[in-house]
Steps between C-alpha positions, in 0.01 A plus 500: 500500500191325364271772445207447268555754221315874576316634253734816534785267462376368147416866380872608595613176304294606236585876502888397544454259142403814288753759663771205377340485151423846488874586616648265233287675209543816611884382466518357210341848349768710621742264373349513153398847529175363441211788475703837596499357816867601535354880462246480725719478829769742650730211597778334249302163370807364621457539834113369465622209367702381743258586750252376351682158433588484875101610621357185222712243678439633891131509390524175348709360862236651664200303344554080679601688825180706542336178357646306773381793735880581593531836661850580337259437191225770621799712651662509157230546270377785702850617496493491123136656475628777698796550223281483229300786606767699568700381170167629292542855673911467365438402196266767376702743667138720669306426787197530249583155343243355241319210667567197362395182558876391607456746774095383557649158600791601722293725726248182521813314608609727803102556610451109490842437674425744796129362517618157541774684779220610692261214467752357652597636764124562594456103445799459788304666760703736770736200615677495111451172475269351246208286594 
């Protein structure tokens, strides 16, 4: 597929680059204990670590794909956003979690993945095929 790169496209790149940097910090500070970060969740560091490990590298896979405009790339990422809200809401143990800007950029990631999903499907017209 040689599609010229969407504005949408470079944003989720973008947005995908600091969840993998943010992921790999956030990491490395419950490794170290970094903070009282380790206090401020309900869920062993242990466990957030090896999550977190696993979401910095699927983020990270996630970044040429969407780059290349591979849906497996969009599919994933939106996947992932998806997780991290949801992780944020585990983590902190409450529906009334405080609003970081870890959870900011996830939620941008699921909007701008189902905008692009229906830009799309409105840019293939009622046949489903693109023009």
């Amino acid at each position: 597929m040689n599609e010229k790169r969407s504005l949408l496209a470079v944003a989720l790149a973008a947005l995908a680059c600091e969840k993998t940097v943010q992921h790999v910090f956030v990491t490395l500070a419950f490794l170290l204990g970094y903070g009282g970060i380790r206090e401020s969740v309900v869920v062993d560091y242990r466990v957030l670590v090896v999550v977190g490990s696993v979401l910095a590298v699927l983020f990270a896979a996630s970044v040429p794909l969407v780059w290349r405009g591979r849906e497996r790339g969009f599919a994933l990422l939106f996947a992932l956003g998806v997780f991290d809200v949801a992780s944020e809401f585990v983590a902190q143990g409450t529906f009334a979690i405080h609003v970081v800007v870890s959870s900011l950029v996830a939620w941008a990631i699921v909007l701008l993945s189902l905008a692009r999903w229906w830009l799309r499907r409105r840019l293939a017209g009622p046949s489903g095929h693109r023009a």
